[in-house]
N, C-alpha and C positions, 0 to 999 in steps of 0.2 A: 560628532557625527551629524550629517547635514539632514535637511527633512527627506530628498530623494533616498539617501543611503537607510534614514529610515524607513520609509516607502518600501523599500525592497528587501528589506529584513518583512515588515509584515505582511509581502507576498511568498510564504515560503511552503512548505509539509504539512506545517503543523504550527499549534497556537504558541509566542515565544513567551519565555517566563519572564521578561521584563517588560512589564506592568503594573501600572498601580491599582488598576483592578484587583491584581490577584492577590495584591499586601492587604489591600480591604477587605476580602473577601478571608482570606487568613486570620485577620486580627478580629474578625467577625465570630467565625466558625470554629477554630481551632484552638484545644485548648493548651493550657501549657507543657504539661507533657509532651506534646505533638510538635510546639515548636521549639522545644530541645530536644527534639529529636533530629528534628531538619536540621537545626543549628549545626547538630554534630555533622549529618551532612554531610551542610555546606563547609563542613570543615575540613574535611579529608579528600573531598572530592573536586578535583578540577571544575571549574566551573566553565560550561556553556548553552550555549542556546538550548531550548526544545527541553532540556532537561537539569541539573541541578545551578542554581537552588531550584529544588523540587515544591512542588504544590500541597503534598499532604502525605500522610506515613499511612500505607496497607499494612494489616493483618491478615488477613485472609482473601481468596476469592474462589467462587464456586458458582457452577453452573454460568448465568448471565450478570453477576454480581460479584463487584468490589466494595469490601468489607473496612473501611479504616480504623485506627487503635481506639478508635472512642466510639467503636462499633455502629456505628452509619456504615447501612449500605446503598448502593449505588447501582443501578443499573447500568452496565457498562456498554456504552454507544460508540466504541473506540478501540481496547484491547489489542493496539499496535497492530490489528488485523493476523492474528495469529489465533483467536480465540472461534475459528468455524463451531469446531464441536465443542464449546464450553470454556471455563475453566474446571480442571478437576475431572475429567471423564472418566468416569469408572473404568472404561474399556480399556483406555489409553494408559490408567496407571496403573492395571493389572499386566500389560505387555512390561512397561519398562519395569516393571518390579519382577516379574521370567527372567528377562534381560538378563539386571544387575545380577540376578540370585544365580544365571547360568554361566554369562559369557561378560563381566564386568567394562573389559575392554577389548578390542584387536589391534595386535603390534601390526605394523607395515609388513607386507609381503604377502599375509597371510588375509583369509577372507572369513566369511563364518553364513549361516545360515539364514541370519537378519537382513545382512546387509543382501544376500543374493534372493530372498524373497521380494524386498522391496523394490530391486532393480527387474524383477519377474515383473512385477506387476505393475508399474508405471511403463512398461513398454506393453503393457495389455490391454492398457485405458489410455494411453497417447493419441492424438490425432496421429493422420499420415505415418507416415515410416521414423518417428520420431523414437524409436529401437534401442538407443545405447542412451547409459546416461553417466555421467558423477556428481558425487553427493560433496557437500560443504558444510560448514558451519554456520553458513550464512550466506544471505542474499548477493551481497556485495561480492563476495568472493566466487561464487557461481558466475555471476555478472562476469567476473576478470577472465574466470576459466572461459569463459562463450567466444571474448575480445579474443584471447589468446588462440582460442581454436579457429576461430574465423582468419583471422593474420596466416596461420602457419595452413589452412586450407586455402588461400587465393590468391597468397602470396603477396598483399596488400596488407596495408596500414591503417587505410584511412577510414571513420565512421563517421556516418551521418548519425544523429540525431535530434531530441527536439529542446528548443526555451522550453523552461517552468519544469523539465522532466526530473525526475528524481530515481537515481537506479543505484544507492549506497551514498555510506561518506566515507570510503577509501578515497587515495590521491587521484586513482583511475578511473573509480565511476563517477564523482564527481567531475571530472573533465566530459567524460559524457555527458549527466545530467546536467541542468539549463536555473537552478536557481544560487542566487547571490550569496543567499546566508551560508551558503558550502564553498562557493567557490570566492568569496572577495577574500584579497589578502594570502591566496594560496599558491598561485601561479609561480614558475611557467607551468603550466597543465600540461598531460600527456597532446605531445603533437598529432597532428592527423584529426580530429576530434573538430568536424563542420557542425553547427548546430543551426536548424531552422524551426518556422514559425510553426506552432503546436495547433493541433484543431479545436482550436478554443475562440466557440463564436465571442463572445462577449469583450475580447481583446485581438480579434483577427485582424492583421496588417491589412490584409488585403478588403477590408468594407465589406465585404461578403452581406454579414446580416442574415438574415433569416434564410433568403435565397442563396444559400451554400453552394458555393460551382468549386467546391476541393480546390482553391486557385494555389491553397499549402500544400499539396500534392503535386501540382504543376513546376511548383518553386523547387520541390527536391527532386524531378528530374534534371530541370534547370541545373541544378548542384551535380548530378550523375552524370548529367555531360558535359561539364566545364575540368570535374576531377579527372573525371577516367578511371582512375582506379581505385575506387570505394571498397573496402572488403567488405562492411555491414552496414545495413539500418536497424537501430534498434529503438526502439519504443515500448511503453507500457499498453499496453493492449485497448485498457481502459485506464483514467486516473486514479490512483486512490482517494480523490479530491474531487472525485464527481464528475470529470470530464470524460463524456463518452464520444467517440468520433459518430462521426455518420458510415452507414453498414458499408458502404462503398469504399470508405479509406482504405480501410487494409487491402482489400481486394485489388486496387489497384495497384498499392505500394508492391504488393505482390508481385504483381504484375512487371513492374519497373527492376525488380531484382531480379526477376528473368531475364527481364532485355539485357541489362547492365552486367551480369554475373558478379552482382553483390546480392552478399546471404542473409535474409532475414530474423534478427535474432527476438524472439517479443520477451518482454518482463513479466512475467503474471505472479512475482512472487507476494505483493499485497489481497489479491482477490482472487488465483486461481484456485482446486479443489473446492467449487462448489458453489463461491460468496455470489457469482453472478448471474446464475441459476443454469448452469454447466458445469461437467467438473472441469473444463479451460473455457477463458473467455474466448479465446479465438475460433471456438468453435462453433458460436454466435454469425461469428463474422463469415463463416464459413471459410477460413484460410489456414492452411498448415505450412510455420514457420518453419526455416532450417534448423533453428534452434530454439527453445522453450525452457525458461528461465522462471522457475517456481520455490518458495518458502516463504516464511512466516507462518502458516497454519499447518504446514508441515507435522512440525512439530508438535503438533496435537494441545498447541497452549502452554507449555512446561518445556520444553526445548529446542535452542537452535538446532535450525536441520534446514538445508534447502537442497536443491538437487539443476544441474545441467541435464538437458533432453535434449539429444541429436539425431539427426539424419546416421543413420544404419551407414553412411558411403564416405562421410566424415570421421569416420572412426580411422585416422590419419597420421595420429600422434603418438607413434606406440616409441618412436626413439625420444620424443619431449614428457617434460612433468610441465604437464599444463594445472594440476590441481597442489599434489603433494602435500593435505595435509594430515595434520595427525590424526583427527578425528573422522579421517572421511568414510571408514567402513565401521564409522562406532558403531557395536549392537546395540544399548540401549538407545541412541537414535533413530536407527534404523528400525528397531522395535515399536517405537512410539508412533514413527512416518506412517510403517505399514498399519497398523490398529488404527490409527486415523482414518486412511481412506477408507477400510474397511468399517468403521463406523460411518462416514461418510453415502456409500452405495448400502450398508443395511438399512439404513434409517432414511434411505432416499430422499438424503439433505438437499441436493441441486433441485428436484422438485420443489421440494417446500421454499426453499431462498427464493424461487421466481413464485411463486402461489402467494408469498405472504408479503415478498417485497413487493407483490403489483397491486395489494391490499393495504398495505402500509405508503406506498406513493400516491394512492388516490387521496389518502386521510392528507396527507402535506400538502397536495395540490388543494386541498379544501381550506386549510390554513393561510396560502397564499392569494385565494380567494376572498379572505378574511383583515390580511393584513400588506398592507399597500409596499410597505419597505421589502416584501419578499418580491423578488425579481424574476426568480430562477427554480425550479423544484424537477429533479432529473433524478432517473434511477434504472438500475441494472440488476432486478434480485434484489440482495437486501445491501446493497451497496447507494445509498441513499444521497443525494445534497440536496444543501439550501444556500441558498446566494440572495444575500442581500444588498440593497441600494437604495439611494435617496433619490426624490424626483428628480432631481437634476441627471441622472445618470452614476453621479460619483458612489465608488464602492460604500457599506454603510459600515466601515471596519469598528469606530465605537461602540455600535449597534450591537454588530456581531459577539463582540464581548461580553457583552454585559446581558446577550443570551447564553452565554456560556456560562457566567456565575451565577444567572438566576437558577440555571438549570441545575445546575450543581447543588444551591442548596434546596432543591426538592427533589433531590437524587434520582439524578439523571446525568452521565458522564459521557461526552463525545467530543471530537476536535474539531477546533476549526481552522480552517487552510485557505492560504492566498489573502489573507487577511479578514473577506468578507463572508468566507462557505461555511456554513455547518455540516462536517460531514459526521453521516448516520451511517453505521456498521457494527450492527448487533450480533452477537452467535448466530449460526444457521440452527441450532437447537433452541432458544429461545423459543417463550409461552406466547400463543398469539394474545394472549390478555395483555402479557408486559408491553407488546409493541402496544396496544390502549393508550399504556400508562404512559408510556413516552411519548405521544401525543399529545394527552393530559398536560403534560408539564411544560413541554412548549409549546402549549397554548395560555398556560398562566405566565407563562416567562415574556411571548408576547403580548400578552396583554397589559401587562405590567411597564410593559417598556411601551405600549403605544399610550398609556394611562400617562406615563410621566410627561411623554412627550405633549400632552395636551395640556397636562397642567403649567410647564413651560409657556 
């Protein structure tokens, strides 16, 4: 593998597990039980990117904490972004334990009262007319279901979306999404699938820079009238990587799917229900998609569950199986979904994610004030980054690591993405003391790294 091919593996999601950081940081910290435990593993399990060989063996996790077998805990800055309300919610696992004890499973055909409450009430808290929905097991496959409703509503193929996006690692949303570590080696990709430049000042084609003129907005019209017949654009609303557009993107992109009669489909399944201090980001932006694409917190932290949201006039598909699967009116998911957002509006978690992430952003932005290699510090709620680089401009990817290990072992757990960002995404329940603590630590984690670098 060449150094570009490497280059573009550590622009990806998420931090990858080949590195010798983390064999250091292992042979460090973890005792031997722990690494026969991985051993085994890595023994049975397919190995790739992002995940096995894995980093460290959990026992437990509860509340804002991960707990591993040689009982270190962790403040968890990460939690796959499924963890809004915790891990463990009392709320959440007194529904799925109703569930199990009433309605264990639902065979096809038939419906149950879980699954029709929680289709009740995500059309009661939806922007716009977003009315009808179906559920999944997962993100990716919600994704498929949007592509496939979109196609057989405008009677097109083709999608726009963006580089660097991330929307699953099926064959199909990978073709949509825009990074290498998913898509080298996999092709031919689903055809139809345009991809253009992301709203990411920091690597914008077009020179932009600070004085932002949307010229990526301009570019996918550019794209809507050369195609003609686009059926969607779809985009993550926000990154779960920290890239937030400017309020105007969406509104225009809007805009453009008017003119063009292609359907806007958004992702929110990393940080919708709550993380952005809404219960949808696009709500921010003040725009209502055609479609709205939500999971990971779903699941209340303990299961897959995501769900499609459409347009009430889209409801179009009654002779296709655009979903068909087995688990799609599971009641114990459905049980957990609905408890979620209901712990979600009792505890007026979107509140507090913007109250305590614009409290927790000023603390970073103070950090960055402090320490020169911080570039970057953006946030949305408690949907947090940190972007580093070296004076020269170039990303500070070693840097970045080796705040990730120090942080680690002062227990503090978050990823980091695109090689140089720290991204921060703590529970929406979360102690405003812990966010303190997780200041604390990466402020000795940077300090520690700016110490070495002096004694260099």
């Amino acid at each position: 593998m060449n150094d570009h091919e490497n280059r573009e593996i550590a622009q990806s999601e998420g931090d990858v597990n080949l590195s010798t950081k983390r064999l250091a940081w292992q042979s460090e910290h973890l005792d031997a039980d722990t690494h026969a435990l991985l051993e085994e593993d890595a023994r049975f399990f397919l190995h790739q990117s992002l995940s096995s060989p894995c980093l460290n063996v959990l026992e437990a996790c509860e509340g804002s904490f991960l707990i591993d077998v040689q009982g270190r805990k962790y403040l968890d800055f990460h939690g796959n972004n499924v963890h809004q309300v915790g891990f463990g919610n009392p709320k959440v696992k007194a529904a799925v334990v109703e569930a199990m004890d009433e309605l264990p499973f639902c065979t096809r055909r038939y419906t149950n009262r879980y699954a029709i409450g929680l289709a009740r009430k995500l059309a009661s808290i939806s922007p716009g007319n977003l009315n009808k929905c179906l559920f999944a097991p997962g993100g990716a496959e919600a994704i498929s279901m949007a592509v496939k409703l979109a196609r057989l509503a405008t009677g097109r193929f083709k999608t726009i979306s963006l580089w660097d996006s991330f929307h699953g690692a099926t064959l199909d949303t990978i073709s949509l999404g825009g990074e290498a570590l998913f898509r080298r080696g996999m092709g031919p990709l689903m055809p139809g699938a345009e991809h253009v430049p992301p709203p990411e000042p920091q690597r914008c084609p077009f020179r932009c820079g600070k004085s932002c003129t949307l010229a990526c907005v301009d570019y996918i019209e550019y794209v809507l009238e050369r195609e003609g017949d686009v059926a969607a654009i779809i985009g993550e609303t926000v990154r779960s990587t920290g890239t937030i557009p400017p309020m105007d993107y969406w509104r225009r992109i809007r805009s453009l799917c008017d003119r063009y009669g292609a359907l806007l489909i958004l992702d929110e399944i990393p940080h919708g229900l709550g993380r952005t201090g809404s219960m949808f980001t696009c709500e921010q932006y003040d725009v209502v998609p055609d479609m709205l694409v939500i999971g990971k917190g779903l699941g209340g932290g303990m299961l897959p569950m995501a769900a499609l949201l459409a347009r009430e006039d889209l409801d179009v598909g009654a002779e296709m199986a655009l979903g068909h699967f087995t688990h799609e009116k599971n009641p114990i998911l459905c049980a957990a979904a609905l408890a979620t957002i209901e712990v979600i509006e009792s505890e007026g978690l979107c509140v507090r994610a913007a109250e305590l992430g614009a409290r927790f952003l000023t603390r970073l932005k103070e950090l960055g004030e402090r320490y020169p290699i911080i570039h970057d510090v953006r946030g949305l709620g408690l949907l947090c980054a940190v972007t580093l680089r070296h004076p020269d401009g170039s990303p500070a990817e070693a840097e970045t690591e080796q705040i990730l290990y120090a942080a680690l072992s002062r227990g503090l757990s978050f990823k980091t993405s695109m090689g140089n960002t720290i991204v921060l995404t703590p529970p929406l329940t979360i102690e405003e003391e812990h966010l303190r603590t997780a200041i604390e630590i990466l402020e000795a984690a940077f300090s520690s790294l700016q110490s070495s670098a002096i004694s260099l």
